[in-house]
Structures are given as C-alpha cells and as structure tokens.
N, C-alpha and C positions, 0 to 999 in steps of 0.2 A: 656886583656891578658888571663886571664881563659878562658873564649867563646872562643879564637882562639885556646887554647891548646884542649877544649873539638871536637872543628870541626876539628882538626888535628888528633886527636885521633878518630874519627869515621869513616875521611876518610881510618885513615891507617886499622882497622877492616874490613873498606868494601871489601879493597884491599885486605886482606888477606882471607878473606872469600870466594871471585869472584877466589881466585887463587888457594884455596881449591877445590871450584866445578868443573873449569875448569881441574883440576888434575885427579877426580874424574871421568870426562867427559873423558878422554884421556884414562883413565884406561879400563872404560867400553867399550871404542870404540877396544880398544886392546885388550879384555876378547872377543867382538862381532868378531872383524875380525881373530882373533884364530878359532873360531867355522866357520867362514865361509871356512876357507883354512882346516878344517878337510879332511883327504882323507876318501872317502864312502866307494870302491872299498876293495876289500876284503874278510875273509872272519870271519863267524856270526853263534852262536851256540846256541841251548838252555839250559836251567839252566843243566838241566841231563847229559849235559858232561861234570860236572866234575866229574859226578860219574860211565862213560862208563867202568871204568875196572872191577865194581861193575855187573855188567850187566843193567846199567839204559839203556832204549831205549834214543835216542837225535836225533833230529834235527840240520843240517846245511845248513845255506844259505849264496852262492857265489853270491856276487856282480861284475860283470866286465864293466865297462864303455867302451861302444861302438863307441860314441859321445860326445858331449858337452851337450849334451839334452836327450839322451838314455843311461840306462844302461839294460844290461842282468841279470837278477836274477835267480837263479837257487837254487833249496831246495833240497837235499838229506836226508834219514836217515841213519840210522844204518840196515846194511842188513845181518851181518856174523856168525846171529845167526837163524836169521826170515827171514822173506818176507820184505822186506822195508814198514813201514810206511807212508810216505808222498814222493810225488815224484811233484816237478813242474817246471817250463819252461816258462819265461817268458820275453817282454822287455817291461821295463818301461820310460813314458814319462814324464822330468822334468816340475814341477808345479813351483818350486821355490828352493833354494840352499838345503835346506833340504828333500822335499817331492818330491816323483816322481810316478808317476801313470802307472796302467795296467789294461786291464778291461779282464772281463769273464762273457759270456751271458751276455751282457748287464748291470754289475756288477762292476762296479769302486772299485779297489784294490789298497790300498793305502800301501806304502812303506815309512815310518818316519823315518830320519837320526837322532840323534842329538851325542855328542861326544861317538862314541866307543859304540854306539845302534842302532838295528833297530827294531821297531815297525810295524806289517803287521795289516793290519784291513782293513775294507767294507771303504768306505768312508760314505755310509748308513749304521750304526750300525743294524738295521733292518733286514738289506740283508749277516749277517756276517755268516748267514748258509752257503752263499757259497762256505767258506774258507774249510768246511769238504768233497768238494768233491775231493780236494786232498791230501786225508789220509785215513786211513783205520782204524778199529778200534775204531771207534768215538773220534780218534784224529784230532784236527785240526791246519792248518798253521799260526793262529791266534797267535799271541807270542811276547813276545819282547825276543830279541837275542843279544849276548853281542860280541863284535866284538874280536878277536884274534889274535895275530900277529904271526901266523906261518898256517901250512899246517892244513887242518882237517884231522882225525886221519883213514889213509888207509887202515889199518887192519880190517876195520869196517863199512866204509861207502859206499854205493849205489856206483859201480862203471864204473853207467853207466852217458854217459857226458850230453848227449839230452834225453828227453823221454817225449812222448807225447801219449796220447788215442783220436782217433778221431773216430767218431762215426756217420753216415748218414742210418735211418729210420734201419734194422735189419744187417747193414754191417758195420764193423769198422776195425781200422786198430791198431797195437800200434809198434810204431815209436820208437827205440832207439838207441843211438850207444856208445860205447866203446872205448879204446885206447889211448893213451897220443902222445903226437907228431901232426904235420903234417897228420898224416894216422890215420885215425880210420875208424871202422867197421862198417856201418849202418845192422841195421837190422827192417823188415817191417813185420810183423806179422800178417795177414787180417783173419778176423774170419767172420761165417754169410753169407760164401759164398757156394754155392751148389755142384759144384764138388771140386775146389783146393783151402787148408786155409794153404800149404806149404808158411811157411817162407821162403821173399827172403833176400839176404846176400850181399851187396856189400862193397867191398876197395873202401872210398872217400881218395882225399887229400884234408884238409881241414875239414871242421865243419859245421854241422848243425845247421840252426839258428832258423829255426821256418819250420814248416808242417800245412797243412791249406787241408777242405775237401768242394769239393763242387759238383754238378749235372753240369759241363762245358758244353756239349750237349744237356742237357735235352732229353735224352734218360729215365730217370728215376732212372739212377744205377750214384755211386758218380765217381769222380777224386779225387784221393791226389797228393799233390804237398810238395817238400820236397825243401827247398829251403838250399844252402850250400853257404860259404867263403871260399877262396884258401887261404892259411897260406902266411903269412909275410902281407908288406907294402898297398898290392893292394887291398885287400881283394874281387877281384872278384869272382860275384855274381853267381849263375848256380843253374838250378831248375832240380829235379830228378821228375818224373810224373810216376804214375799208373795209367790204366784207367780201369773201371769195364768190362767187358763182359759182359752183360744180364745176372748180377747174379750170373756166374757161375765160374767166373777164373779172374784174371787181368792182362792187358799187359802194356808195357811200354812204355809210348809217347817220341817222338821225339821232346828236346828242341832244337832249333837251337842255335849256337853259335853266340853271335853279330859279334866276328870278319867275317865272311861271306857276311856282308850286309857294305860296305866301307862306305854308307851316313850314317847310322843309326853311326855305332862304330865311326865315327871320334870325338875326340878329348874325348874317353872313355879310361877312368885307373881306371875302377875299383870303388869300396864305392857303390854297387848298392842295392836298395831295391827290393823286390817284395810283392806282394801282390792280391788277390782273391777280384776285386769289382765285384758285381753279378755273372754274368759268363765270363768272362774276367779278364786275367791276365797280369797285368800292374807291368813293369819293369821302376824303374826311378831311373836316378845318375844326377851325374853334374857333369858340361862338362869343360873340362881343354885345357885352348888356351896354344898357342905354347910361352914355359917357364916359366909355372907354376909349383913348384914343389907339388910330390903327396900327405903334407898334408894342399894344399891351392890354389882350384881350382879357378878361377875367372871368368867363364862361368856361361851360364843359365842352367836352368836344363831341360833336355831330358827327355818326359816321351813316353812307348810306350808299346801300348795297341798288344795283343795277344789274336786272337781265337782259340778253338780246332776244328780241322778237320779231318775227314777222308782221310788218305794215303793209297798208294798202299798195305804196307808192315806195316801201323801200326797208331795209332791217332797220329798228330803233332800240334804244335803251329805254326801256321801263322799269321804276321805283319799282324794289322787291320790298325793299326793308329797312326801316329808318329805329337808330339807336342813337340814345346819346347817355353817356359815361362822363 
C-alpha cells in the first residue's frame, strides 16, 4: 500500500510538473507571437528628441511598408536651425520577420526591428564607415532609434519627402522633392556641367521612389532616371529621364506610356518596378487575369527590357524585349 501511494504521488508531481512546463511553453509561444505581430511601419527617433526644444540636433526615421517583403526607409534630421544633418532614401529587403536589408556600393545595411526599436548598422561591422556618408559633420546613421506613436515634430524636421545625390565621374545631380498630398514638387539640381547647372522644377502626381544614374548610350556623359507612383490603390509606375549632352546641358527623354503598346499593357494595374541593369532599363509587374482584384494578382510576371535611342526631337526609350515567367 505505501509503494502504491509513493507511485501515485510521483505520478501526480510528474503531471504537475509536465503541466507547469507546458503552461510555461504556451506563455513563451505568446510573449514570441506578440513580437512577431509588432507593427515595424512607422515612425523612429533618436535619443536627442527628447531634448529638440533644447536645441539638441535628432534624427528621424520613417519606415513605410511597400510590400510584404519591402519596406521604404527614409531618415531625416532637424533642419530649422541648420543645414540638415543626415539625409537617406532607401528600400529594404525582408531577411526575416525582424531584419530587413538595403545595400550601398556594395555595402549591405542592415535594419533590426525588435519591440518599439530600430537598430541600423553594416551587416560587416568592418564596413560601418559607410553609414557616415549620409550625414554631415562626422555624424553617422548608425543608431538605435526608439519608435513613437504620433507624427515627427514638423516645426523642425527635413521637409523634403525624397532626396538622393547621384554622382557619374565630375557630373551629379541632387534629386529632391517636397509637398504632402498626391502633388508634390520634384526638384533636379545637376552640378559639373559646362554651360547649364539651372535647376529643373517639376509638378508630379504622386511620389518618388528611387533615382538611379547610369552611361545608357555609352556616349560617355551619364542618364538619370527618376522613377515615381501615382497615389491611391494602383500605384502605377512612370520613369522621369535626363539625358547629358556632351557635358554641357541635359535634355529630357521620352518614356513611352505602356497603355500605347495594347500586347505589352494587357492585363497591367499597376505595382510596377523599375530598375537600371547595365545599360538597360527593365520595367517588371504582374499580370492580373480577368477578376482579379488589385491587391491579388494571379498571373505571371511581365518583365520588359528598354533601350535608349536617339529621336528626332529628343533620346527615347524603345521596347528591346518583352518576357514573361
């Protein structure tokens, strides 16, 4: 009778133990799947704002999810006293629910979530000098940043939306634009050049996502390409192009519009990328069969290759080559 009470009694310990850990287990799984439903998107300050009415300089960085797999990062300072500090532009690619990646020269730049922070650094601690070529001052982007739940403070900060320096051998260009809403103002700034460095000024509707510089013709002299989103649902895609003149002025290429080409555009709404491989510019979306709604395309994806050419009246983009995978 004892032995049966002492094996009665160790099984009920076990069972209480196994229902402990299991509790234990359920807890942790719910503390994990909290952290994984953190929202990223937002926006991230550094320590020095809380003391901006002080006059501390600070850093802000705007996180906006583009994708399921990209978000757009973007870093401002404080500009309403000085010259801004750190200025950058960028889209990053998801590594895993926390970490998301962007590179510069060759330079992997890593973006660390975890609750209500973000951490920027090299993914090569090594190569973390690269973070100070977007700051001024021997300040650098390097930081961890405490996330906020309201607006960053507009009395004070960079109130430009895009901005980019793009630079090809003694010609560069800087790339920014302004304005809230649907409409904002691009402005293109080319320096290095021999007779005209007049700033041009244009009304987009819609947003600047990225600018990219390259030798398109191998003339010798670069192309920039400004690539924008239309506001709302569609986010169609449209590329704004300069082309050098032998060094001495820039003119303005001719994108064609897809709707123009009825085989290319069918079954196009829009979510389009672009991007500069060698000297070719390659536009690619996916393709939306008939009643699909626009956030759940169920086609392949269309990618189509563009060269620059000389036109009568000005350089253009001409369809090289249309693939779809």
């Amino acid at each position: 009778m004892k032995t049966l009470k002492t094996i009665i009694l160790g099984f009920t310990i076990l069972s209480f133990a196994f229902s402990c850990k299991n509790k234990e287990a359920a807890k942790s799984n719910d503390v994990n799947n909290i952290k994984n439903t953190v929202e990223i998107a937002g926006n991230y300050v550094s320590s020095e704002y809380e003391k901006r009415n002080e006059g501390a300089d600070w850093v802000g960085v705007t996180v906006v999810k583009y994708t399921d797999s990209t978000l757009h990062i973007t870093a401002r300072s404080r500009a309403d006293k000085k010259k801004p500090t750190c200025t950058f532009d960028a889209d990053a690619i998801k590594l895993n629910d926390s970490v998301f990646q962007s590179s510069f020269e060759g330079k992997k730049i890593l973006f660390v979530f975890t609750e209500n922070n973000l951490t920027i650094k090299t993914q090569n601690e090594a190569e973390s000098d690269a973070l100070y070529y977007f700051c001024s001052g021997g300040a650098t982007l390097a930081n961890n940043y405490s996330k906020i739940n309201e607006d960053l403070d507009q009395s004070q900060i960079d109130q430009r939306v895009f901005q980019k320096m793009l630079n090809f051998q003694n010609i560069g260009f800087d790339i920014s634009t302004t304005g809230k809403g649907s409409i904002q103002q691009l402005t293109i700034s080319p320096y290095g050049l021999e007779i005209d460095n007049s700033a041009i000024k244009l009304e987009i509707e819609g947003a600047v996502v990225n600018a990219e510089i390259e030798d398109l013709n191998a003339d010798g002299y670069p192309e920039i390409l400004i690539y924008t989103v239309s506001a709302g649902s569609g986010s169609y895609g449209n590329v704004i192009g300069y082309s050098v003149n032998n060094g001495k002025s820039i003119s303005q290429i001719y994108f064609p519009p897809i709707s123009e080409n009825a085989e290319v555009s069918k079954g196009y709404m829009g979510h389009d990328e672009f991007a500069i491989v060698e000297t070719t510019l390659v536009q690619r979306f996916k393709i939306y069969n008939e009643g699909d709604n626009n956030a759940n395309p169920t086609g392949k994806t269309r990618q189509i290759q563009y060269k620059l050419k000389d036109g009568e009246a000005s350089r253009l983009f001409v369809i090289e080559k249309v693939e779809t995978y």
